[in-house]
C-alpha positions as protocol buffer text, in pm:
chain_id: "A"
residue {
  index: 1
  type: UNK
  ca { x: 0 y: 0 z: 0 }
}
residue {
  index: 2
  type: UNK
  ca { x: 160 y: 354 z: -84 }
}
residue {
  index: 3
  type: UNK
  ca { x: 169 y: 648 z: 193 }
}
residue {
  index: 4
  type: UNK
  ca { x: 138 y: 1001 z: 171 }
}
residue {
  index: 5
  type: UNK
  ca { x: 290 y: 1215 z: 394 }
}
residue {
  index: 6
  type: UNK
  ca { x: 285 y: 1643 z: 475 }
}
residue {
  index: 7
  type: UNK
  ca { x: 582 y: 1810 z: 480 }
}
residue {
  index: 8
  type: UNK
  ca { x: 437 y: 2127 z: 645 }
}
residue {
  index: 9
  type: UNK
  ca { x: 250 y: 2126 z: 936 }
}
residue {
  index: 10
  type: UNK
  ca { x: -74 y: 2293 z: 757 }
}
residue {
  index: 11
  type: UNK
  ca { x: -201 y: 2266 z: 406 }
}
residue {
  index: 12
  type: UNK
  ca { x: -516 y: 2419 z: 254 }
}
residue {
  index: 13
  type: UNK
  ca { x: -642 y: 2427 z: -80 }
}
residue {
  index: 14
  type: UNK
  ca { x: -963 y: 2416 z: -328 }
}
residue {
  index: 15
  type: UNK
  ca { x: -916 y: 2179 z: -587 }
}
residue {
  index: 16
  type: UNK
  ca { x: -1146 y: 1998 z: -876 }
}
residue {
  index: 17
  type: UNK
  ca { x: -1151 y: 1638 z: -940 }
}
residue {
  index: 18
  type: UNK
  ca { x: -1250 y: 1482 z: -1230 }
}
residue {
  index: 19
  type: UNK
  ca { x: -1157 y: 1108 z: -1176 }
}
residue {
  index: 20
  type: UNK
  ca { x: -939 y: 975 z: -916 }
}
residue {
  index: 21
  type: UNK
  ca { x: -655 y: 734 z: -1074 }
}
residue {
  index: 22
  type: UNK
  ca { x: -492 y: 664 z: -734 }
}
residue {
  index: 23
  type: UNK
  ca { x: -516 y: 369 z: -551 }
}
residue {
  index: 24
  type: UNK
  ca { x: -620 y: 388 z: -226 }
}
residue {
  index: 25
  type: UNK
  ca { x: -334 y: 546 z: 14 }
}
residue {
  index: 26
  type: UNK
  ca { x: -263 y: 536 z: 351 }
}
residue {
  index: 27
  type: UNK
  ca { x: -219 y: 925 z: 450 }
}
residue {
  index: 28
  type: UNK
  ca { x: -4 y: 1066 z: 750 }
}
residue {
  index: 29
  type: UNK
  ca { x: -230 y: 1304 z: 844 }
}
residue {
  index: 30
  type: UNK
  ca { x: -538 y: 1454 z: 982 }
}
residue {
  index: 31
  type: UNK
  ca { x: -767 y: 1609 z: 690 }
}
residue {
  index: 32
  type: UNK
  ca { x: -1109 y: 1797 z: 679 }
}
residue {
  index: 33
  type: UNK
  ca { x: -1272 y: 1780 z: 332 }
}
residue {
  index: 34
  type: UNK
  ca { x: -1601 y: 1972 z: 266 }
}
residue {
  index: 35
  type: UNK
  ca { x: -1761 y: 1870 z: -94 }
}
residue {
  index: 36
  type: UNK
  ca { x: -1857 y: 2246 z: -272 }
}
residue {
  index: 37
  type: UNK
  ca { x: -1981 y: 2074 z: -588 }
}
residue {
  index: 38
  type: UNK
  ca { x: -2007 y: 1654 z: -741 }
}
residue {
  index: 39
  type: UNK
  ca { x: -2084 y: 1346 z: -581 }
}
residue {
  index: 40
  type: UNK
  ca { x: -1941 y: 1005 z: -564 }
}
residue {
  index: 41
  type: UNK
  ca { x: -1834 y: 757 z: -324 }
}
residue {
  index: 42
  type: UNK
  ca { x: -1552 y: 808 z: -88 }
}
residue {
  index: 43
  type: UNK
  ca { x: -1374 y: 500 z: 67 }
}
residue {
  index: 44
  type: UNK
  ca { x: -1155 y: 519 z: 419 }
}
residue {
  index: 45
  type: UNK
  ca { x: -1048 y: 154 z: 546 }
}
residue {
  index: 46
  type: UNK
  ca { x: -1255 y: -66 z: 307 }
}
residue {
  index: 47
  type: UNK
  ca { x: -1535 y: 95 z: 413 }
}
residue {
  index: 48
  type: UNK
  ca { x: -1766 y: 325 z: 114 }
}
residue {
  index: 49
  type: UNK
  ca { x: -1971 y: 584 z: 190 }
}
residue {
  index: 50
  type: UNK
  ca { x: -2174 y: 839 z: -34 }
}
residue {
  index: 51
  type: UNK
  ca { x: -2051 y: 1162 z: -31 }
}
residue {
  index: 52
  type: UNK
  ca { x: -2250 y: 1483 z: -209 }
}
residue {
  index: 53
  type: UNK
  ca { x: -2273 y: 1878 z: -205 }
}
residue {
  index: 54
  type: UNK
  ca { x: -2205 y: 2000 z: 142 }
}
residue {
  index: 55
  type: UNK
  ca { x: -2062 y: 1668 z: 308 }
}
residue {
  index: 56
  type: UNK
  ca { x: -1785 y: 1714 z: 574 }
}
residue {
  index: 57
  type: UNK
  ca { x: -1550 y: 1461 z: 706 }
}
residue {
  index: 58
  type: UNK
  ca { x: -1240 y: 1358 z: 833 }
}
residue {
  index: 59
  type: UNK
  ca { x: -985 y: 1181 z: 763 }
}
residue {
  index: 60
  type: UNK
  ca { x: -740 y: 1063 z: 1050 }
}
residue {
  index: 61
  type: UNK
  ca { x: -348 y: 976 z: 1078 }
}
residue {
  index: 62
  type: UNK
  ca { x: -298 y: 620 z: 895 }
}
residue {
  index: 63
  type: UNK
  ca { x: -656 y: 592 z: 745 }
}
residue {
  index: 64
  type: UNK
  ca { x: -635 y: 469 z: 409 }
}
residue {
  index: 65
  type: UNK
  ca { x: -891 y: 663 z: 195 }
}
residue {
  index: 66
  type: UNK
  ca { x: -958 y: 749 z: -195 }
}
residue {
  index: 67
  type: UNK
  ca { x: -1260 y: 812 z: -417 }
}
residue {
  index: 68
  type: UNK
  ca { x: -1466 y: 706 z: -662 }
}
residue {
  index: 69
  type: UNK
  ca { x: -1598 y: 977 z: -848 }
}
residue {
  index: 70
  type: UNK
  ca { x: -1944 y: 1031 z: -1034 }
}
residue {
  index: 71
  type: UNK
  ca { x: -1993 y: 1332 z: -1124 }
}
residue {
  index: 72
  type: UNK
  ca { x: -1705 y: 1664 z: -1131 }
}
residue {
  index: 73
  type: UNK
  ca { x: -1619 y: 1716 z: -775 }
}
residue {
  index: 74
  type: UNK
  ca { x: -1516 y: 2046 z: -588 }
}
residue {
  index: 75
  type: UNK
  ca { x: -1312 y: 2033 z: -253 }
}
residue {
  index: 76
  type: UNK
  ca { x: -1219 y: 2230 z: 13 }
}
residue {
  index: 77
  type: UNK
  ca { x: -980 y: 2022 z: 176 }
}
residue {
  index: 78
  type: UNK
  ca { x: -747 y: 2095 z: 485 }
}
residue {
  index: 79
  type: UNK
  ca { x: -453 y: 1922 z: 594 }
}
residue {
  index: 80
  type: UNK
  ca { x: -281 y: 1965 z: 920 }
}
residue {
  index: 81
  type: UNK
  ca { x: -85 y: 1728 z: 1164 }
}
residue {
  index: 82
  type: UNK
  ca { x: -59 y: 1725 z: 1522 }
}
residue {
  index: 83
  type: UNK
  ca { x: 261 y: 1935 z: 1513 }
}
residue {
  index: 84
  type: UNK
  ca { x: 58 y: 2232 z: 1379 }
}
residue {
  index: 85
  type: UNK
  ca { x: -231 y: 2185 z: 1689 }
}
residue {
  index: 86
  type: UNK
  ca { x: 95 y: 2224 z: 1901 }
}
residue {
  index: 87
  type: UNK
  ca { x: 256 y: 2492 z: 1764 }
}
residue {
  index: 88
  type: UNK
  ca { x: 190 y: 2715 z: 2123 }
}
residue {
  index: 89
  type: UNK
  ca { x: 375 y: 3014 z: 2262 }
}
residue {
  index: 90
  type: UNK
  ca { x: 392 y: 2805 z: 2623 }
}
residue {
  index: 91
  type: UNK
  ca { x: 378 y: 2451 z: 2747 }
}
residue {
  index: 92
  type: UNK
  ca { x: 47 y: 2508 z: 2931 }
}
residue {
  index: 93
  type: UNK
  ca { x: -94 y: 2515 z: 2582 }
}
residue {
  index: 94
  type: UNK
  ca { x: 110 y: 2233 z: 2459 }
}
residue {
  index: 95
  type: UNK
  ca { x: -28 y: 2012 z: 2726 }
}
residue {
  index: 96
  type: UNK
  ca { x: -388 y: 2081 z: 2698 }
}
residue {
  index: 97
  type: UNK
  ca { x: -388 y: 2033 z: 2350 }
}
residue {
  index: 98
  type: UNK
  ca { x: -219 y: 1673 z: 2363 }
}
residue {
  index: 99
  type: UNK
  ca { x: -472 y: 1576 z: 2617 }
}
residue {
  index: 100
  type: UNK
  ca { x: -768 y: 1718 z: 2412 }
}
residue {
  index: 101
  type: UNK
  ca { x: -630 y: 1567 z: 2077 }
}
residue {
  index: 102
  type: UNK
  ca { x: -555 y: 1227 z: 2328 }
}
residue {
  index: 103
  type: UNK
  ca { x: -955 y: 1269 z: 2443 }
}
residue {
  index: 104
  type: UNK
  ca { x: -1066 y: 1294 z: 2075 }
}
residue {
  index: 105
  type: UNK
  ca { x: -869 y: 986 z: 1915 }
}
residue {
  index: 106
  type: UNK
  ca { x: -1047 y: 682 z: 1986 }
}
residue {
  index: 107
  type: UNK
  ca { x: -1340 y: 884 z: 1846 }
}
residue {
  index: 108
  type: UNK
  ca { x: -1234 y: 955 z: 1493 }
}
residue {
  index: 109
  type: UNK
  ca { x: -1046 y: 598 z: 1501 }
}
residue {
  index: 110
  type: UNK
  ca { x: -1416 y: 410 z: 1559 }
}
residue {
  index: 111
  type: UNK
  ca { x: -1583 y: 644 z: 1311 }
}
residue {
  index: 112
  type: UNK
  ca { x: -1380 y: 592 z: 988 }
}
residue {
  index: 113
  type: UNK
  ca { x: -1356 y: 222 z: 1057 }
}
residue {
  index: 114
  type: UNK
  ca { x: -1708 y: 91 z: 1126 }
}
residue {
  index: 115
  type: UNK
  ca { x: -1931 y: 407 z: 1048 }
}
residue {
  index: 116
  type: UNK
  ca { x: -2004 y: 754 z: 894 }
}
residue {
  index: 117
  type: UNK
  ca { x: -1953 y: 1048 z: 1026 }
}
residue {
  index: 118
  type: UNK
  ca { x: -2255 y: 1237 z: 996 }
}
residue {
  index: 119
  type: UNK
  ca { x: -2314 y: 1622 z: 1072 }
}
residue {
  index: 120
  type: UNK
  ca { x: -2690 y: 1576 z: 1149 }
}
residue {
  index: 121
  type: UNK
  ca { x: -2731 y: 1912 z: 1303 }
}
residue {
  index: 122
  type: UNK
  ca { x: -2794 y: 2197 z: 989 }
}
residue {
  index: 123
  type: UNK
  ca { x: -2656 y: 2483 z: 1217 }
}
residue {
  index: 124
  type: UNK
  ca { x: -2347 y: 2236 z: 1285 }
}
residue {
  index: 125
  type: UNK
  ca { x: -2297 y: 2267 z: 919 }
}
residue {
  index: 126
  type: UNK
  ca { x: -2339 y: 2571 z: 830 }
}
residue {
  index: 127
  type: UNK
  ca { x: -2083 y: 2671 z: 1126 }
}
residue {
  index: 128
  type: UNK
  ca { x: -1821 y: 2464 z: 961 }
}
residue {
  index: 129
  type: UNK
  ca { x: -1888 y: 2564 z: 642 }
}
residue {
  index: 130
  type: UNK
  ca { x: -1853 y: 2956 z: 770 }
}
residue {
  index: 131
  type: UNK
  ca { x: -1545 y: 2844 z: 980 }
}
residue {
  index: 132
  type: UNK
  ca { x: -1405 y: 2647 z: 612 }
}
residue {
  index: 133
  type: UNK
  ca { x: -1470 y: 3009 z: 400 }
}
residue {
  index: 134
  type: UNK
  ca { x: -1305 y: 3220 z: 661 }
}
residue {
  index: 135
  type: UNK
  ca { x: -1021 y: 3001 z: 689 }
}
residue {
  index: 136
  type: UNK
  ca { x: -951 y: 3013 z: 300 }
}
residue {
  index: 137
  type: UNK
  ca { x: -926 y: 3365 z: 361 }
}
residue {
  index: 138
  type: UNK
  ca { x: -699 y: 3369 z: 606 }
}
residue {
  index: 139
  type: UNK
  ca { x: -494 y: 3145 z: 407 }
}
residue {
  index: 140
  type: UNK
  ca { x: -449 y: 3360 z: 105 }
}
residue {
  index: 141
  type: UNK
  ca { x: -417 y: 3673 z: 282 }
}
residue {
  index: 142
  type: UNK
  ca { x: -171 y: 3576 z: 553 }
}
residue {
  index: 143
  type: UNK
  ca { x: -204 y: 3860 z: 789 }
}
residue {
  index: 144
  type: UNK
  ca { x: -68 y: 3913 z: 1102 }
}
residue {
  index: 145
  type: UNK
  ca { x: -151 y: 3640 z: 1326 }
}
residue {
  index: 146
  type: UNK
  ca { x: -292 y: 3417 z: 1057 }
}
residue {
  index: 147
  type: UNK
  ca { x: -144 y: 3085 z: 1185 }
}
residue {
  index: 148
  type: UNK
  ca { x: -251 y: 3139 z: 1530 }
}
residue {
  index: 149
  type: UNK
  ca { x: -666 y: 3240 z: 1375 }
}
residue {
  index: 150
  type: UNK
  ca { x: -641 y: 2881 z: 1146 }
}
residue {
  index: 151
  type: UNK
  ca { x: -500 y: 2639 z: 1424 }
}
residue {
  index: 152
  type: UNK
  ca { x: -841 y: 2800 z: 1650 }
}
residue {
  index: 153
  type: UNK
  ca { x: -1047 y: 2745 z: 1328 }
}
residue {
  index: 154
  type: UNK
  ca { x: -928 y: 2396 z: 1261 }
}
residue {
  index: 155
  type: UNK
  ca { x: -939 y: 2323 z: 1700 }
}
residue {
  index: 156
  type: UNK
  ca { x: -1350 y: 2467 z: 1662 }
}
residue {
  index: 157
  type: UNK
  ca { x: -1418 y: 2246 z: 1363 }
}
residue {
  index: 158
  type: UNK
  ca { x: -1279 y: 1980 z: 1508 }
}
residue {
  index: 159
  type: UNK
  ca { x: -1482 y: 2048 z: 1826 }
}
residue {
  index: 160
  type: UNK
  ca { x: -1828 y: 2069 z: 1645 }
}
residue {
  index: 161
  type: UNK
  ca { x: -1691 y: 1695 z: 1439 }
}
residue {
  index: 162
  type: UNK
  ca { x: -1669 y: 1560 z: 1779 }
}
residue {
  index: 163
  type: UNK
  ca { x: -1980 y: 1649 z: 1915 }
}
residue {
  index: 164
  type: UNK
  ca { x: -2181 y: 1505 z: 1588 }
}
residue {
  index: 165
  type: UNK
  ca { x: -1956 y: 1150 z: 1653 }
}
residue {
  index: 166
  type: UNK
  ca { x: -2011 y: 1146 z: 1990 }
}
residue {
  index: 167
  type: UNK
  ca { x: -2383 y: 1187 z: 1956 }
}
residue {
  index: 168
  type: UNK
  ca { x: -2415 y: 936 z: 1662 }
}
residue {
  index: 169
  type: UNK
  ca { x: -2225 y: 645 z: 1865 }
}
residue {
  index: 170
  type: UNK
  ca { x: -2428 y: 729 z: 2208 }
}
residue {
  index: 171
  type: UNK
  ca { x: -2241 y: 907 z: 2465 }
}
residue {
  index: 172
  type: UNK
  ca { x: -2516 y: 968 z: 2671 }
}
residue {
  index: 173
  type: UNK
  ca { x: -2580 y: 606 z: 2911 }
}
residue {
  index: 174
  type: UNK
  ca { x: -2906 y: 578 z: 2697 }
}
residue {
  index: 175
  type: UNK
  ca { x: -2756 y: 612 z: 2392 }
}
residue {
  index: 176
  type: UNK
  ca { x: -2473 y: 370 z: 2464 }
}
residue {
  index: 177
  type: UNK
  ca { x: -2713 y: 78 z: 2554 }
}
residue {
  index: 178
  type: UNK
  ca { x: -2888 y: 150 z: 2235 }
}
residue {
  index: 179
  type: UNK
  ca { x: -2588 y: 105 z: 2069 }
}
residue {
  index: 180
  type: UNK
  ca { x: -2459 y: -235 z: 1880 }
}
residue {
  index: 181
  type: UNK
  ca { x: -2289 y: -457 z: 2147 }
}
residue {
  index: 182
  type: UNK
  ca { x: -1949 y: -468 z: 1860 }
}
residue {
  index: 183
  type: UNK
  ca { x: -1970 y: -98 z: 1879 }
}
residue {
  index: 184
  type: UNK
  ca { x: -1950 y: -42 z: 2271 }
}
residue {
  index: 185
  type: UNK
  ca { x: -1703 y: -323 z: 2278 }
}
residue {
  index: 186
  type: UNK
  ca { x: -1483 y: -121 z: 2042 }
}
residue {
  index: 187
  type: UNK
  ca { x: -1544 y: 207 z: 2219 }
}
residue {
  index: 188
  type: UNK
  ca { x: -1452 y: 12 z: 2539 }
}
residue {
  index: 189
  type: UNK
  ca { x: -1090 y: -62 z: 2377 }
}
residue {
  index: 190
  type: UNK
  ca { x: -971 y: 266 z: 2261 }
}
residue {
  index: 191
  type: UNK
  ca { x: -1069 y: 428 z: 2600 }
}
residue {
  index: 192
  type: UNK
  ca { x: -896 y: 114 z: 2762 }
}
residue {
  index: 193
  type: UNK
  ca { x: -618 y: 66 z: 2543 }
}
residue {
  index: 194
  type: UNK
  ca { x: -333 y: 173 z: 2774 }
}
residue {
  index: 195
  type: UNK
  ca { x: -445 y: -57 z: 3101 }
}
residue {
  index: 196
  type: UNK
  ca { x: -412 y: -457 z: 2960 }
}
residue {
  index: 197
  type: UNK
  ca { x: -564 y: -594 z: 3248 }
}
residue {
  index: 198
  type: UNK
  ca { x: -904 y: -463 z: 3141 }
}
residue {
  index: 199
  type: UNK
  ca { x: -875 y: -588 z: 2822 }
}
residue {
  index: 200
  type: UNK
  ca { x: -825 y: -995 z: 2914 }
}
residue {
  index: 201
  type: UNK
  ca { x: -1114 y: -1202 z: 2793 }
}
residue {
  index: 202
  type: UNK
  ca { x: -1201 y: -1228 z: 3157 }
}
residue {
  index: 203
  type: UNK
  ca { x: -1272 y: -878 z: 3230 }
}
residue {
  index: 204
  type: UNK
  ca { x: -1392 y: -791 z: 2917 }
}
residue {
  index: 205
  type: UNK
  ca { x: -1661 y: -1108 z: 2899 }
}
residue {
  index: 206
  type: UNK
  ca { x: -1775 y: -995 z: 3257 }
}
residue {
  index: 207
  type: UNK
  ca { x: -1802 y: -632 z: 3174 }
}
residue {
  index: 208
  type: UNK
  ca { x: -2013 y: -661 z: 2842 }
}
residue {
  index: 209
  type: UNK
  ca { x: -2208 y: -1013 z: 3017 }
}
residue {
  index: 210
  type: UNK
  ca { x: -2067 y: -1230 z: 2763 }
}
residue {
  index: 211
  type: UNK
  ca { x: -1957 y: -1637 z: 2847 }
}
residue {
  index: 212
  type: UNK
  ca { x: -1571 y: -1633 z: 2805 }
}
residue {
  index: 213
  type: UNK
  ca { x: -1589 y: -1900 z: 2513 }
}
residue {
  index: 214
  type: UNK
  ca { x: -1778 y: -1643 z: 2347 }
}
residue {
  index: 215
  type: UNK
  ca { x: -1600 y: -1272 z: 2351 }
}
residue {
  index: 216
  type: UNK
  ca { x: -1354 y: -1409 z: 2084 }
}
residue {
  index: 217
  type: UNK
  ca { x: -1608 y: -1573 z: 1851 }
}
residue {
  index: 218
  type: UNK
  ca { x: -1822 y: -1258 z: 1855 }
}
residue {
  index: 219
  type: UNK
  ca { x: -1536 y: -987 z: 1758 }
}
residue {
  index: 220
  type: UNK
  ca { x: -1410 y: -1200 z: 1534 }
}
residue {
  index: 221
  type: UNK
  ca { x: -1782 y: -1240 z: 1368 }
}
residue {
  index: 222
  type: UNK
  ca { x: -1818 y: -844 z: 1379 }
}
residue {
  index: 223
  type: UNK
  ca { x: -1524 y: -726 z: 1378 }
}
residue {
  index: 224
  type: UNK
  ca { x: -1347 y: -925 z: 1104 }
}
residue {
  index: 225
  type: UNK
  ca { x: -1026 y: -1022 z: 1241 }
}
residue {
  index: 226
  type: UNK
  ca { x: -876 y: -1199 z: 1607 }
}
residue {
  index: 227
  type: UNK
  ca { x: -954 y: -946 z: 1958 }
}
residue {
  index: 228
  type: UNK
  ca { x: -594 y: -995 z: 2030 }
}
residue {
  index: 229
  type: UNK
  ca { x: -494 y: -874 z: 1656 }
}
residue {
  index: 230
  type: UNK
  ca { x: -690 y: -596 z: 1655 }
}
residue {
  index: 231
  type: UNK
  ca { x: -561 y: -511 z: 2031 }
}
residue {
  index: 232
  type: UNK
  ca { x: -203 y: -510 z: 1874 }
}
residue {
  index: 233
  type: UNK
  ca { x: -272 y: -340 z: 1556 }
}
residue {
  index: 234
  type: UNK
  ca { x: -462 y: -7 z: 1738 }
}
residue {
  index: 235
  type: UNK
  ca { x: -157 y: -27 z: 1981 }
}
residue {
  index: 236
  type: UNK
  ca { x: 54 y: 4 z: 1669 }
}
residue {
  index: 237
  type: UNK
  ca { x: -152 y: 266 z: 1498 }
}
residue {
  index: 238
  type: UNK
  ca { x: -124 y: 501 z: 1830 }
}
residue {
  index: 239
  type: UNK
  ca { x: 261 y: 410 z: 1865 }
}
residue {
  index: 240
  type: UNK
  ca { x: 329 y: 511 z: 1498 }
}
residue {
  index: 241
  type: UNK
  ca { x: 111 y: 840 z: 1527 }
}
residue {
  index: 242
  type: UNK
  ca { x: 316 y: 926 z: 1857 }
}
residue {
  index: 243
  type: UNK
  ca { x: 642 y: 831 z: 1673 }
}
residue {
  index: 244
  type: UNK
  ca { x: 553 y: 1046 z: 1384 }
}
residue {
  index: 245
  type: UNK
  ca { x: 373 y: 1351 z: 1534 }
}
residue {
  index: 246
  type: UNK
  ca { x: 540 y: 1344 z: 1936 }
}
residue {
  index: 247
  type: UNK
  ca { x: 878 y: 1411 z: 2071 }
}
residue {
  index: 248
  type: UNK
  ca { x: 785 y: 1126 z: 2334 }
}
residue {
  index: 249
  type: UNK
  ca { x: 1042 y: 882 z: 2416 }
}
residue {
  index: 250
  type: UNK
  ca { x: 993 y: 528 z: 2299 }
}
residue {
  index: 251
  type: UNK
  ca { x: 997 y: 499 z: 2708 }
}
residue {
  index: 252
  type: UNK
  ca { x: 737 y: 698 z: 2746 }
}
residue {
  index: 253
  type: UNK
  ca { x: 488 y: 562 z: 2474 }
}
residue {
  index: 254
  type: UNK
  ca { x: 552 y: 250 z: 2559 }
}
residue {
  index: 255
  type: UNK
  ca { x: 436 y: 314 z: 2955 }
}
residue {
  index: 256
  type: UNK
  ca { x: 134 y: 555 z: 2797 }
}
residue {
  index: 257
  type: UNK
  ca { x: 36 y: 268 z: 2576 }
}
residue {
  index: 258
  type: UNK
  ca { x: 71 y: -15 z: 2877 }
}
residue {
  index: 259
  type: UNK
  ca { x: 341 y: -210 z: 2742 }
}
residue {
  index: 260
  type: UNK
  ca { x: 532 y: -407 z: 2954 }
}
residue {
  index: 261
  type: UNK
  ca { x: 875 y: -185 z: 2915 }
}
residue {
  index: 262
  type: UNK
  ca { x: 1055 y: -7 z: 2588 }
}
residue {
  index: 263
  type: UNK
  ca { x: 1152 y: -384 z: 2490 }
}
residue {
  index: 264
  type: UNK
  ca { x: 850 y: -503 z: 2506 }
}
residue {
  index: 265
  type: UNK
  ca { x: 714 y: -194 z: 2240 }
}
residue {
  index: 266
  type: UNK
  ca { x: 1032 y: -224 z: 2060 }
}
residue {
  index: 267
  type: UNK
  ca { x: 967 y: -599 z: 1954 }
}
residue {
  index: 268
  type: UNK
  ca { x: 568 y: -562 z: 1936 }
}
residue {
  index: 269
  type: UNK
  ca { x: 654 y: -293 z: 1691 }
}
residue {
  index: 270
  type: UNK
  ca { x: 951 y: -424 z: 1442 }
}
residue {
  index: 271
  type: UNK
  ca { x: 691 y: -785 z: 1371 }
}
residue {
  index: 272
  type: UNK
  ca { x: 411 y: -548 z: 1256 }
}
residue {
  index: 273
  type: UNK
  ca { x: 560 y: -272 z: 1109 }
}
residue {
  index: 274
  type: UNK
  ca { x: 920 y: -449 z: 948 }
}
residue {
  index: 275
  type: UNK
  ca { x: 1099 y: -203 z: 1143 }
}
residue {
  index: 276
  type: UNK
  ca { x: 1232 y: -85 z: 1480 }
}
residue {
  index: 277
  type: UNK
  ca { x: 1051 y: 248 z: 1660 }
}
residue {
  index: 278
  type: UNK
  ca { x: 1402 y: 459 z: 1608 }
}
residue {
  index: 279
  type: UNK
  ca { x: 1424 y: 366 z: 1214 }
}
residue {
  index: 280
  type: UNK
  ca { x: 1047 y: 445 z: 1194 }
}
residue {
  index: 281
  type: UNK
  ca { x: 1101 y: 791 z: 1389 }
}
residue {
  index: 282
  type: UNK
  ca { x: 1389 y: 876 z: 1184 }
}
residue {
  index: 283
  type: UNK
  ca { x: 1223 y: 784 z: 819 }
}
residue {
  index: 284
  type: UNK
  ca { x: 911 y: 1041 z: 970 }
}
residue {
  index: 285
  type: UNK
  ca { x: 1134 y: 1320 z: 1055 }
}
């Protein structure tokens, strides 16, 4: 599979599309599309969903996404990493952004792999769609200031994204029970991903009142693949996006991420990505 990666911390542009004769890539970055004009199908992680005039979404770090176009499509699309949300004048900023963007991750990880992102609300829309124009200018003009205005534009869009996720996968208790058990297992996992003791069969059978025979059949039904794979592989995801887009120790991702030490992470990381957390790091920077 090919990658794409950004070599500036912010990108923004309005481009047409006529066909798309890419395969599907996995991109290294966050990015916010809004449709101005076409229609088609977009796909992110073997997963297709419609997209026409005036869809948002978002793409996130290591999502593999492309297009199948039917009619001429307009984009506004804007592409930023997590080195651009960071980009404060003090560390009191720093901080609260990595544990907002931290906060936000599992939920734009379960939404481009198992469902759409919808912006339900038409005054959620029309916000982002005010936020998208203004930001165009700002990009174009570059005034005084302008990098400071677009990282709060692209930290309120992101903001009004969240709130439409978390109200479509139930974030409320009432909503959660309505949702599908595969769903609130998943949701469990990213939220749990850095303590391993709640993520044994055991635990996890006795939290979602499952028999302990049966957790692994299910996710495997559901989900497509192994618990324990899919465990790993998010780990991996997370690790990668940390090595990419942090200035974290391996130390310290590998006690954020519950591993058992930097050896542990080290090995874990070379068998599923053909290469050790330093030469990954390094081929990033």
């Amino acid at each position: 599979m090919e990658h794409k990666v950004l070599h500036q911390p912010f990108e923004l542009y309005v481009s047409d599309m006529e066909c798309w004769n890419e395969r599907p890539l996995i991109y290294h970055f966050f990015e916010i599309v809004r449709i101005l004009e076409g229609n088609g199908m977009r796909e992110v992680n073997r997963n297709k969903f419609p997209y026409h005039k005036g869809s948002i979404f978002l793409f996130t770090p290591l999502d593999c996404r492309g297009f199948d176009i039917e009619t001429p499509t307009r984009f506004c699309s804007i592409r930023f990493s997590e080195v651009f949300l960071k980009q404060c004048k003090n560390a009191q900023d720093r901080e609260r952004i990595t544990q907002w963007l931290k906060q936000l991750e599992h939920i734009f990880s379960h939404h481009n792999r198992f469902q759409e992102l919808l912006v339900k609300n038409p005054g959620d829309c029309d916000m982002i769609a005010t936020l998208m124009s203004s930001m165009v200018d700002e990009y174009e003009q570059k005034q005084s200031y302008h990098e400071e205005n677009l990282q709060h534009f692209v930290t309120l869009i992101l903001n009004i994204l969240a709130r439409n996720v978390a109200n479509n996968t139930g974030s409320t208790a009432t909503g959660l029970e309505s949702e599908p058990l595969i769903n609130r297992m998943l949701l469990y996992i990213h939220q749990h991903i850095n303590l391993p003791e709640k993520l044994k069969i055991e635990h996890l059978a006795s939290h979602f009142n499952l028999s302990a025979n049966y957790v692994g059949e299910y996710f495997r039904k559901f989900a497509g693949e192994s618990l324990q794979h899919y465990i790993t592989q998010y780990k991996i995801k997370l690790v990668q996006q940390r090595l990419a887009y942090s200035t974290l120790t391996i130390s310290q991702i590998a006690g954020e991420l519950g591993f058992t030490d930097e050896s542990h992470l080290s090995r874990q990381f070379r068998k599923y990505s053909g290469v050790s957390p330093v030469e990954y790091r390094k081929s990033k920077k």
